[in-house]
DRENDO-1510 file (C-alpha; in Angstrom, 1 decimal, always signed):
<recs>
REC; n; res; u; v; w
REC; 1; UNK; -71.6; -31.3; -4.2 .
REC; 2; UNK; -75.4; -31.1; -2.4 .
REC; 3; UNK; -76.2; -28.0; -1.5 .
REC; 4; UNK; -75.4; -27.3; +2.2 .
REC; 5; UNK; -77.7; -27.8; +5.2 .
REC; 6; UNK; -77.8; -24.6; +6.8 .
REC; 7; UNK; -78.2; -23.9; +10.6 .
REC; 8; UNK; -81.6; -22.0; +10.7 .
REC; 9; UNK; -81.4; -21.5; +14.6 .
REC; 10; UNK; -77.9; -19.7; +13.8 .
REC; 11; UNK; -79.6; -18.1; +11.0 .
REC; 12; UNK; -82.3; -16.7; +13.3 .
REC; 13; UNK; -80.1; -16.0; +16.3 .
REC; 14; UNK; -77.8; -13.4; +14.0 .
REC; 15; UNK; -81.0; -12.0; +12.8 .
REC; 16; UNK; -82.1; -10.6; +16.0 .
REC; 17; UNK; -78.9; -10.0; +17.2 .
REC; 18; UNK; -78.4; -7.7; +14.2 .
REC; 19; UNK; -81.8; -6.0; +14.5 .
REC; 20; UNK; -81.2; -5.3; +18.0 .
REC; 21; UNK; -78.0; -3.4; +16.9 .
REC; 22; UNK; -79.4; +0.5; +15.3 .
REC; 23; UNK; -77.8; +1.3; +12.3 .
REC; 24; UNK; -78.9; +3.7; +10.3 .
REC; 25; UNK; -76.8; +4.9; +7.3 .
REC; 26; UNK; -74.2; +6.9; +8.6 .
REC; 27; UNK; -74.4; +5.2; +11.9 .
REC; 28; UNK; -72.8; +1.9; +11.5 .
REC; 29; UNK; -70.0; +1.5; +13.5 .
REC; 30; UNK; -71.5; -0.3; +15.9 .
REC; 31; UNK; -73.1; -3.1; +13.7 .
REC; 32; UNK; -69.7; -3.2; +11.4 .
REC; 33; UNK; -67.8; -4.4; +15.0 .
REC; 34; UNK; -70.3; -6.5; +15.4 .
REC; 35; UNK; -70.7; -8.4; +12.3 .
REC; 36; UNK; -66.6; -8.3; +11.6 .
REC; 37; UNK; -66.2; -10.3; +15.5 .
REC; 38; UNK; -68.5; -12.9; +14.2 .
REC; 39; UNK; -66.5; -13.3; +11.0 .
REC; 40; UNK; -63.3; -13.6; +12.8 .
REC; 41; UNK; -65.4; -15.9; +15.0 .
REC; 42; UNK; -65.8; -18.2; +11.5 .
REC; 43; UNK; -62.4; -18.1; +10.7 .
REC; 44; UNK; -62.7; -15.2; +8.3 .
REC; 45; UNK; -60.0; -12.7; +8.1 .
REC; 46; UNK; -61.4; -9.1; +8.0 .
REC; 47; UNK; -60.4; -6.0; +6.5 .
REC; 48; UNK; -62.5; -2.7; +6.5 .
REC; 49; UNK; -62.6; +0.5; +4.4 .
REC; 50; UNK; -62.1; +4.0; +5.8 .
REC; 51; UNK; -65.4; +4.6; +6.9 .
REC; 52; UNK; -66.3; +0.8; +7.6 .
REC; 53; UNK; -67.6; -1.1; +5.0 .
REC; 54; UNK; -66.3; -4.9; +5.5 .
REC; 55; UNK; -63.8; -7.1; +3.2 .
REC; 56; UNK; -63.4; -10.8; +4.0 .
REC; 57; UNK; -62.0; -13.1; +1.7 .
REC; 58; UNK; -62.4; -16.8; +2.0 .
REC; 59; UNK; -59.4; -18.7; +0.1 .
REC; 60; UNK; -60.5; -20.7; -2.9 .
REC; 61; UNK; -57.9; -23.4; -4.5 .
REC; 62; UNK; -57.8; -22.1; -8.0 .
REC; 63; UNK; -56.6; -18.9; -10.1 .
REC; 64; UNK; -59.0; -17.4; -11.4 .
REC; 65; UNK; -61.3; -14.2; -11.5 .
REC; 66; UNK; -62.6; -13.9; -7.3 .
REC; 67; UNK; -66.5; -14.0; -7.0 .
REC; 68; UNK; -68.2; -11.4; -4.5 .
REC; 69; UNK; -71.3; -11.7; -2.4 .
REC; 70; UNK; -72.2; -8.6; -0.7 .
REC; 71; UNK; -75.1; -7.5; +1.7 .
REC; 72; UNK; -75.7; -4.1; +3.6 .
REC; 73; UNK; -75.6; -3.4; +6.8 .
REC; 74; UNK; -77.6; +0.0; +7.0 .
REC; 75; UNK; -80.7; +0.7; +7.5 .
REC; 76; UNK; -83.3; +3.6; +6.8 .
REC; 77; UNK; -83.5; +6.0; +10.0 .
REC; 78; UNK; -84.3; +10.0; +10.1 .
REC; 79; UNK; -82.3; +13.3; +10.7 .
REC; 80; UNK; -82.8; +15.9; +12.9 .
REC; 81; UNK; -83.6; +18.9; +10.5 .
REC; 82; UNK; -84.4; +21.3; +12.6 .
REC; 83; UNK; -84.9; +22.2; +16.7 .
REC; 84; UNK; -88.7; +23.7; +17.1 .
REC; 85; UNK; -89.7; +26.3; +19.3 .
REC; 86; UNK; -91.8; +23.5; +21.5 .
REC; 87; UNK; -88.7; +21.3; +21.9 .
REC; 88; UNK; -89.9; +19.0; +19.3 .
REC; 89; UNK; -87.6; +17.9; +16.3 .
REC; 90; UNK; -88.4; +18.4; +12.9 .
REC; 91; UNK; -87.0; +15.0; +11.0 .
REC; 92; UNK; -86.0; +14.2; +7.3 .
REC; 93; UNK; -85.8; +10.7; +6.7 .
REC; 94; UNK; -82.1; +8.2; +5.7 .
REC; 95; UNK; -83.3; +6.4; +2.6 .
REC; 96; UNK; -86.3; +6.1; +0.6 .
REC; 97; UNK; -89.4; +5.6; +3.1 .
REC; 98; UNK; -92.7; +7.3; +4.0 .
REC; 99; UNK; -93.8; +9.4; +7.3 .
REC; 100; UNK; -96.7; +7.6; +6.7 .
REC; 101; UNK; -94.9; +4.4; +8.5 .
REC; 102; UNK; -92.8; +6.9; +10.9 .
REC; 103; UNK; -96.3; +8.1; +12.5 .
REC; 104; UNK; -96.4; +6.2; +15.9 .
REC; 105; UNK; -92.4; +4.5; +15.4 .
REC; 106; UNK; -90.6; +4.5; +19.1 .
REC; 107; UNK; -87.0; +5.7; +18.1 .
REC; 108; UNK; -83.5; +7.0; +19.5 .
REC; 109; UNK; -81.7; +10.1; +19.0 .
REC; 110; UNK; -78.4; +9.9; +19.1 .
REC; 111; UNK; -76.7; +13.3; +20.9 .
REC; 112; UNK; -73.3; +14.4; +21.4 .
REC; 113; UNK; -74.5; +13.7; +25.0 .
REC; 114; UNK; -76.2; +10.6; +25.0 .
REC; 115; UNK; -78.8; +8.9; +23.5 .
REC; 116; UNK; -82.8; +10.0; +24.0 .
REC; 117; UNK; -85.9; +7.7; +23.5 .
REC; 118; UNK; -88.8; +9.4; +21.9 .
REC; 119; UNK; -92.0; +8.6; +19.7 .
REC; 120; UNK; -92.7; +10.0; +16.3 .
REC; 121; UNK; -96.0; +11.7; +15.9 .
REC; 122; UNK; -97.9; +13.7; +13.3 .
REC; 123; UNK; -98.3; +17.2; +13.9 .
REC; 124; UNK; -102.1; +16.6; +15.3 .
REC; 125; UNK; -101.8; +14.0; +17.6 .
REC; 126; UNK; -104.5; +14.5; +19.7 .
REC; 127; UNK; -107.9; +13.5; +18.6 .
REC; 128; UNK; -109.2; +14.9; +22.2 .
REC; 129; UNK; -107.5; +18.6; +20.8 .
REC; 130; UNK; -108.2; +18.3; +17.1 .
REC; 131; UNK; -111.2; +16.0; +16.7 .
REC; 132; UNK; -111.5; +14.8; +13.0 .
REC; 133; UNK; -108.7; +17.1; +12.0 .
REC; 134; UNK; -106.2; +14.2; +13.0 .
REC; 135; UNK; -107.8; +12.2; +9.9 .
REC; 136; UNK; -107.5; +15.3; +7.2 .
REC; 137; UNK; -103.6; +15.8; +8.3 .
REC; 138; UNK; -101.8; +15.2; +5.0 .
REC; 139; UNK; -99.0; +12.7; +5.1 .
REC; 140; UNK; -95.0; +13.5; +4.7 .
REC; 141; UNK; -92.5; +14.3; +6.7 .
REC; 142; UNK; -93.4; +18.0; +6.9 .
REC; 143; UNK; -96.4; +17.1; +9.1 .
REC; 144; UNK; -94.4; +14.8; +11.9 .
REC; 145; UNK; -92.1; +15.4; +14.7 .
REC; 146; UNK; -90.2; +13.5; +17.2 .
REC; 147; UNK; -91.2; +14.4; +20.9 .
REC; 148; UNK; -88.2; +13.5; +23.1 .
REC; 149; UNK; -88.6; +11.7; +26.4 .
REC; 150; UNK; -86.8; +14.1; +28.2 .
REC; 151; UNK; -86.8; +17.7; +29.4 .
REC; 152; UNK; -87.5; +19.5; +25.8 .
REC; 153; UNK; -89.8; +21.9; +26.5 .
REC; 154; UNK; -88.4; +24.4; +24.4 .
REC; 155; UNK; -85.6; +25.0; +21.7 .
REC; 156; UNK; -83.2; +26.1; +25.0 .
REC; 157; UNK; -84.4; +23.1; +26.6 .
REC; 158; UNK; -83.6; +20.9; +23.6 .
REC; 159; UNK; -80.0; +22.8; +23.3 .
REC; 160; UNK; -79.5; +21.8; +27.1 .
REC; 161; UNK; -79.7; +18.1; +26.4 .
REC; 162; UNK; -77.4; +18.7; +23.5 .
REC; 163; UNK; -79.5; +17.6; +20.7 .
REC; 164; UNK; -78.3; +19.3; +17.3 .
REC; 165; UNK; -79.5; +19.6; +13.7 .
REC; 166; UNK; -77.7; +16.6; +11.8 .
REC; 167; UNK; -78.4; +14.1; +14.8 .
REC; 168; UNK; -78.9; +10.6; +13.6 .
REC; 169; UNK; -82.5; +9.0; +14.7 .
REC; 170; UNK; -82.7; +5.3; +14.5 .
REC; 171; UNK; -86.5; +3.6; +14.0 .
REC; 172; UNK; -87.3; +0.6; +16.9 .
REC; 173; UNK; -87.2; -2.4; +14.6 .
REC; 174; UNK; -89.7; -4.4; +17.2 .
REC; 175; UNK; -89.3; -7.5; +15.9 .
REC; 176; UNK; -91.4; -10.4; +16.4 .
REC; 177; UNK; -90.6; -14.0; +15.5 .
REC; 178; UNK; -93.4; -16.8; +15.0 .
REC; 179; UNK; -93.6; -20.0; +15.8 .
REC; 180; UNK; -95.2; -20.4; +12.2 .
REC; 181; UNK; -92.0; -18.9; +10.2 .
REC; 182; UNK; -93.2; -15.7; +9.6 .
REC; 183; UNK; -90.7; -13.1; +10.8 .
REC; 184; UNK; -92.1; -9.1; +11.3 .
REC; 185; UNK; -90.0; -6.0; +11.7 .
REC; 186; UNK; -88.2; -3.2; +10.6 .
REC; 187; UNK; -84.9; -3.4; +8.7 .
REC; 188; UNK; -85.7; -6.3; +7.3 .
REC; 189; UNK; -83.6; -4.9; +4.6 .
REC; 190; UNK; -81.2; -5.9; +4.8 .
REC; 191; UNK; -80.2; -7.1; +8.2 .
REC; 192; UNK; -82.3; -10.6; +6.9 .
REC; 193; UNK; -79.5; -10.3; +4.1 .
REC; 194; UNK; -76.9; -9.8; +6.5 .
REC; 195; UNK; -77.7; -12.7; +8.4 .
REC; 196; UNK; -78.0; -14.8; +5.2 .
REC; 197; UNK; -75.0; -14.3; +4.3 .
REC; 198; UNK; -73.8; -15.3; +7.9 .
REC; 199; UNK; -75.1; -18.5; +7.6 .
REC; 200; UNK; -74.1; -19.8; +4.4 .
REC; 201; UNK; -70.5; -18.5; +5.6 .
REC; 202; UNK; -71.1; -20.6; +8.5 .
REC; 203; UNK; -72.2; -23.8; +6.6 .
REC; 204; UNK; -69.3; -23.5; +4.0 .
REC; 205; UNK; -67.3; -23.3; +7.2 .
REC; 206; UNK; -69.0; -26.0; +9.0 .
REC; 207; UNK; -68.6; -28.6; +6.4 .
REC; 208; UNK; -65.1; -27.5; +4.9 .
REC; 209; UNK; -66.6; -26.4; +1.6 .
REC; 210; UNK; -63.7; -26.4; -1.3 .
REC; 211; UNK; -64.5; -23.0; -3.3 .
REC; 212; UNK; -62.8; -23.3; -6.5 .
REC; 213; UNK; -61.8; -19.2; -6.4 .
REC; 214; UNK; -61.4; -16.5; -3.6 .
REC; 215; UNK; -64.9; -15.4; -2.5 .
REC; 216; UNK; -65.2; -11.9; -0.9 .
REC; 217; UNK; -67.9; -11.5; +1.3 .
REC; 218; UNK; -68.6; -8.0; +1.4 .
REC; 219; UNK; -70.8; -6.1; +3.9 .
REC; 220; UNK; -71.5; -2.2; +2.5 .
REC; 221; UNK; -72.9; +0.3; +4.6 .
REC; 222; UNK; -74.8; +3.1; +2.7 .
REC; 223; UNK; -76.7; +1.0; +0.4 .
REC; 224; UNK; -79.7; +2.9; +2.0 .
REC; 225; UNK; -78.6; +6.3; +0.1 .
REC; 226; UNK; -77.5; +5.2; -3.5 .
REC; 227; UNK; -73.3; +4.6; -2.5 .
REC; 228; UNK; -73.3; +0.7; -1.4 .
REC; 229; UNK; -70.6; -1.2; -3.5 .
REC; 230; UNK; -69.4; +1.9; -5.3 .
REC; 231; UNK; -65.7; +1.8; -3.8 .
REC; 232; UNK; -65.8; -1.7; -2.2 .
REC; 233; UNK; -64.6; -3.8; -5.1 .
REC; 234; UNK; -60.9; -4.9; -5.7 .
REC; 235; UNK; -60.1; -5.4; -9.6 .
REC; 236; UNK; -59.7; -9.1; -9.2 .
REC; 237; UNK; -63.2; -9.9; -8.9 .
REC; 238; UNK; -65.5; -10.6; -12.1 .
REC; 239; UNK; -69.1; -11.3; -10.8 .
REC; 240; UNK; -70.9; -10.0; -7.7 .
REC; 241; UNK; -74.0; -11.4; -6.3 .
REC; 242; UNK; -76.3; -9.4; -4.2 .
REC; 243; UNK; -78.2; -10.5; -1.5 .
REC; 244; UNK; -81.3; -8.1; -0.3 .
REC; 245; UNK; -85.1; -8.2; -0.1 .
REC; 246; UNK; -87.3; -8.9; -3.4 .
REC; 247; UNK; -90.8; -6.6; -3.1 .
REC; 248; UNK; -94.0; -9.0; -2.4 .
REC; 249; UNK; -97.0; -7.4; -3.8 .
REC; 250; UNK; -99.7; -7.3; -6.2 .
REC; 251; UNK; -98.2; -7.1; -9.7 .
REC; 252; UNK; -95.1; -8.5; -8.4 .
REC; 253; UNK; -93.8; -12.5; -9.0 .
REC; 254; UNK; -91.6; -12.0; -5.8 .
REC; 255; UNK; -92.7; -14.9; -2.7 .
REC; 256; UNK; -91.9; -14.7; +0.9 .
REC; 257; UNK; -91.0; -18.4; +0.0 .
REC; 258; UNK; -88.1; -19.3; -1.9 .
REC; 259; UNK; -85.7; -17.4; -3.5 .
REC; 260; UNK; -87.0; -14.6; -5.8 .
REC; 261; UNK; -84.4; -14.2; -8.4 .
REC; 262; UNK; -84.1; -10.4; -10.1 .
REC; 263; UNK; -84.2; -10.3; -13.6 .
REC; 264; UNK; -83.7; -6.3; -13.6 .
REC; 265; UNK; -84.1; -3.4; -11.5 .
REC; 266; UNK; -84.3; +0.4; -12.4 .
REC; 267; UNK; -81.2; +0.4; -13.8 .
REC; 268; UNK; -81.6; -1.9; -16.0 .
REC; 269; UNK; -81.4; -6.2; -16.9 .
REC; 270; UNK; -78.7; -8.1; -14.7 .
REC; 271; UNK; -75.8; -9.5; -16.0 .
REC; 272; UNK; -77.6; -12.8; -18.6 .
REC; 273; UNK; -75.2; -15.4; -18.2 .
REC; 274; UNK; -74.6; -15.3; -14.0 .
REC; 275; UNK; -78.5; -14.7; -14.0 .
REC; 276; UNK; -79.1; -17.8; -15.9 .
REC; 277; UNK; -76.3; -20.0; -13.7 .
REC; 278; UNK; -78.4; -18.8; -10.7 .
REC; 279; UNK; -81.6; -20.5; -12.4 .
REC; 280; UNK; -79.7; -23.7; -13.1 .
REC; 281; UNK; -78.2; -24.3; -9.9 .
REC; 282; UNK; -82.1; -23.5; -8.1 .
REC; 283; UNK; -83.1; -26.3; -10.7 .
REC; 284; UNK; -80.1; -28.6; -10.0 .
REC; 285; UNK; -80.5; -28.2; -6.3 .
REC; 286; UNK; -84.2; -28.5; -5.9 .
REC; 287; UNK; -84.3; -25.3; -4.4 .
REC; 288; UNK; -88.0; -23.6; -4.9 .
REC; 289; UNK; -87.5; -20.3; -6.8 .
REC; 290; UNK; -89.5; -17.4; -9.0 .
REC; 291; UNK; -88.1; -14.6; -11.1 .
REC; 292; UNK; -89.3; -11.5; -10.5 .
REC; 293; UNK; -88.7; -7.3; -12.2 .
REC; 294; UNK; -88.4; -4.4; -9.9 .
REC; 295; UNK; -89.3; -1.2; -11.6 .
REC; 296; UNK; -88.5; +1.5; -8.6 .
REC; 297; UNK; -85.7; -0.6; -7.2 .
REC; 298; UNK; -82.0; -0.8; -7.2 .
REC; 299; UNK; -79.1; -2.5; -5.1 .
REC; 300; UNK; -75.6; -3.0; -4.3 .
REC; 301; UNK; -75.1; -4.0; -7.9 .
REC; 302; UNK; -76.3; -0.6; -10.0 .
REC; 303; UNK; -74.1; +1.6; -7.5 .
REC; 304; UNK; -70.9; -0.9; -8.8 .
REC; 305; UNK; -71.7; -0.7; -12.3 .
REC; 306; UNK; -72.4; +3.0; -11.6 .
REC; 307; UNK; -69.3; +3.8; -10.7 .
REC; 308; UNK; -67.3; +1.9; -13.6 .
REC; 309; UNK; -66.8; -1.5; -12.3 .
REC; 310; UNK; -66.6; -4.6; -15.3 .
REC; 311; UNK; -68.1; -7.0; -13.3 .
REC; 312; UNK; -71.1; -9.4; -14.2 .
REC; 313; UNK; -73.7; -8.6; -11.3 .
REC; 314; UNK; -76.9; -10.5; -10.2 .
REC; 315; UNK; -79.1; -9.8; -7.3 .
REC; 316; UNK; -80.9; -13.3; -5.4 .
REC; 317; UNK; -83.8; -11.9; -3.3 .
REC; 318; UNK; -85.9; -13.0; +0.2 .
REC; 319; UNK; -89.2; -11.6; -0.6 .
REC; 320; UNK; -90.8; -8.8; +1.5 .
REC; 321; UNK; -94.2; -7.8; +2.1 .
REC; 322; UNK; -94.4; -4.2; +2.6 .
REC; 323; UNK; -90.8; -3.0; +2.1 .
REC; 324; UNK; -89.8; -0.1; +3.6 .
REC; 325; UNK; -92.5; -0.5; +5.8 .
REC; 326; UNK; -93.5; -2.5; +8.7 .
REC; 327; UNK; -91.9; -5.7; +6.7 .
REC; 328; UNK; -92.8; -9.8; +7.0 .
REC; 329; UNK; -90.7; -12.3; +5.6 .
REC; 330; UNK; -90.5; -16.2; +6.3 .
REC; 331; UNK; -87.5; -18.2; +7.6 .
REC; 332; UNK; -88.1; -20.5; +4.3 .
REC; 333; UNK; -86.7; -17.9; +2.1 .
REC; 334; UNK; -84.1; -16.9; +4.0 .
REC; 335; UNK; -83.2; -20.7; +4.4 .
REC; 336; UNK; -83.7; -21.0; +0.4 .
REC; 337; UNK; -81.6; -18.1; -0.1 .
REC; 338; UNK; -78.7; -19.4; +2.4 .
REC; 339; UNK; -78.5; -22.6; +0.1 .
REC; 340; UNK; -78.5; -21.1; -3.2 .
REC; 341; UNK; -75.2; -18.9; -2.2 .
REC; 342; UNK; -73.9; -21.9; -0.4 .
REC; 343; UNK; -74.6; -23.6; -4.0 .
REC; 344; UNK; -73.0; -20.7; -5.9 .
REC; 345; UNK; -69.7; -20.4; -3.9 .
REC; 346; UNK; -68.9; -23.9; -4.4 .
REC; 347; UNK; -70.2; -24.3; -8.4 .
REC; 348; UNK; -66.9; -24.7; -11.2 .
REC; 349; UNK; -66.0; -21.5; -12.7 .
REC; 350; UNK; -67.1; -21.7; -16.3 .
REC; 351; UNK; -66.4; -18.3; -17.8 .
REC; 352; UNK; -62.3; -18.4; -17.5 .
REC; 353; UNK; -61.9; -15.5; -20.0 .
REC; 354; UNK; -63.0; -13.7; -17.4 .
REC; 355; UNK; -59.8; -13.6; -15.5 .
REC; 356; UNK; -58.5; -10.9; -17.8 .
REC; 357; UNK; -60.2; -7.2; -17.6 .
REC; 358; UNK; -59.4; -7.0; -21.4 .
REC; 359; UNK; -59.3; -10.3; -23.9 .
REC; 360; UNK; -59.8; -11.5; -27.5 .
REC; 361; UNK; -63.0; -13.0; -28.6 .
REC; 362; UNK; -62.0; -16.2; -28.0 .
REC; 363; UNK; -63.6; -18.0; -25.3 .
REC; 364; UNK; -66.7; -15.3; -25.1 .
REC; 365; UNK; -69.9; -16.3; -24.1 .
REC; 366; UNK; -73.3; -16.9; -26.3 .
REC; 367; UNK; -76.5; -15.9; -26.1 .
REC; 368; UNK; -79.3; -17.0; -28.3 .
REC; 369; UNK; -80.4; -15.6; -31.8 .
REC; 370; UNK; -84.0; -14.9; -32.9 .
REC; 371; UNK; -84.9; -17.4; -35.7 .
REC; 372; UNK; -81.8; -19.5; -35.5 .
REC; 373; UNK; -81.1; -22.1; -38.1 .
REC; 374; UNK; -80.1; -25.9; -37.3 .
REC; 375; UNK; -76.9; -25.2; -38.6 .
REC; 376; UNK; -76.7; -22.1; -36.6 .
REC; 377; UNK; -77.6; -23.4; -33.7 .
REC; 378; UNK; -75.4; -26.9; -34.0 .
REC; 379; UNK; -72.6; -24.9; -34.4 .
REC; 380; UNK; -73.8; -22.8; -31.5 .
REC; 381; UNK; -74.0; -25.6; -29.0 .
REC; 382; UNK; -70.8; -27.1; -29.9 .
REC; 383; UNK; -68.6; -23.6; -29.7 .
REC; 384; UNK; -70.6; -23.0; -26.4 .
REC; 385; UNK; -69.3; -26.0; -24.5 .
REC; 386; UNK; -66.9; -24.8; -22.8 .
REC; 387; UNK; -68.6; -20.9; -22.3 .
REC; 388; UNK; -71.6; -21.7; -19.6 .
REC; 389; UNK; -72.2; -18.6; -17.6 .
REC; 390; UNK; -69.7; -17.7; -14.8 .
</recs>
């Protein structure tokens, strides 16, 4: 089967819909509602977790081992660490990111009685009070604070609006969305994921795409801290495929066109044989793509294998300039990226052996030999027939 047209304008729409939507790790309630309505809205029944992450399983027509795709749904955001005696919050961030992109960020803190605007600052602010000094301020999260648009004068007057130490702050995303392609914001990663994922659902819905097992689409929500699909995954499934932002930058082979495909991360080489079906059906499908190696990186798919599951794993990628930062992508990535999971839900299993947790050699997959010999490698071609990656 072609790989699916998908619906860029819904593709786009769900994008800033979800990036209008703060969600901060441990503050995700609102954007699980939101993206489990619209999956009910495809058709999708949806179950969810204890504390939220989302389960929905599209039937496929065979038995066999289930696929997963998953995405996140949390972002990066800050924590009040402390109340000061001006009023002003002290902050330690959600996630991996630096103060030097919190300096100047608009942002809500979210208090047992209500929400409060205010504007993240560095601890010399004024170059009318310090002069050059605002230039020689080192950079971290020790030398900002968030000054709240409200009556916080003081610590009392801080306690009064019922702002406490733990209170989640989420980061404005400010979005903007060219004419050109280019898309700019905050959270890119992963609400661009997110809204990947959406689409291809809605294409395979659209054009009543035959899957030849169950595919979970899973949506995890504290990727941001190191737990994403840790606890998400039922024993039936054998591969997982990660959507989430590749890192565009010099030394890097990731593109903000196309899908960047991850050999490894931090943790280590993906799984060989899905990797390699990925790269196929890009080929297959005409579907520009690069490979790419992230050395300070790691997904969905290291906190599964983490905690113990046997599952194959492979991470596709929309690349990112300045990740973690203020972030640009380009709708022909997240198009690219749409199709190539579109591709992969509907490709043949080829890995059966993979039904079983535990089985015999028979039926295991191959991977070439250094210095193979013809006859080696005759033999090799005709075993591996039937053993193409899952």
């Amino acid at each position: 089967m072609p790989r699916l047209a998908i619906d860029t304008a819904y593709l786009s729409n769900q994008l800033k819909a979800l990036l209008s939507i703060p969600s901060p790790t441990g503050y995700t309630d609102t954007i699980v509602r939101h993206v489990s309505l619209e999956l009910e809205r495809l058709g999708l029944k949806v179950e969810l977790t204890r504390r939220g992450a989302i389960i929905a399983v599209r039937p496929g027509t065979g038995r066999a081992s289930s696929r997963a795709i998953v995405s996140h749904v949390d972002t990066l955001g800050a924590q009040v660490k402390a109340i000061k005696h001006n009023g002003r919050l002290e902050l330690v961030p959600i996630g991996t990111w630096s103060a030097r992109f919190a300096e100047g960020a608009r942002s809500t803190v979210f208090s047992e009685k209500g929400a409060y605007r205010g504007t993240i600052l560095p601890l010399k602010a004024s170059g009318h009070t310090y002069n050059e000094e605002i230039d020689s301020l080192p950079i971290g999260w020790d030398y900002v604070e968030l000054r709240v648009d409200a009556l916080a004068r003081s610590r009392a007057e801080a306690d009064r609006l019922g702002i406490e130490i733990g209170d989640i702050v989420a980061i404005d995303p400010q979005p903007e969305f060219l004419d050109n392609g280019f898309i700019v914001s905050r959270h890119l990663d992963n609400k661009a994921g997110v809204a990947i994922t959406l689409a291809a659902i809605q294409a395979l819905e659209r054009e009543g795409a035959v899957t030849p097992v169950d595919t979970h689409w899973l949506f995890t929500i504290a990727e941001e801290v190191g737990v994403g699909a840790a606890s998400i995954l039922e024993p039936d499934v054998a591969s997982m495929l990660a959507i989430d932002n590749g890192t565009s930058a010099p030394g890097q082979n990731s593109s903000e066109f196309g899908v960047t495909i991850a050999m490894a991360d931090q943790t280590g080489p993906f799984d060989y044989h899905l990797t390699k079906k990925l790269v196929r059906l890009c080929k297959d499908q005409d579907i520009k793509y690069q490979k790419d190696i992230f050395r300070y990186y790691r997904s969905d798919s290291a906190s599964a294998i983490e905690a113990g599951h046997d599952v194959r794993t492979a991470l596709i990628t929309f690349g990112v300039d300045a990740s973690h930062g203020w972030e640009r992508i380009h709708m022909h990535a997240l198009r690219s990226v749409a199709e190539l999971v579109t591709a992969y839900a509907i490709s043949p299993v080829e890995i059966e052996r993979d039904l079983r947790t535990h089985a015999g050699l028979r039926g295991f997959t191959h991977q070439p030999v250094a210095e193979a010999s013809e006859e080696f490698t005759t033999v090799s071609v005709v075993e591996s027939s039937s053993d193409e990656p899952s």
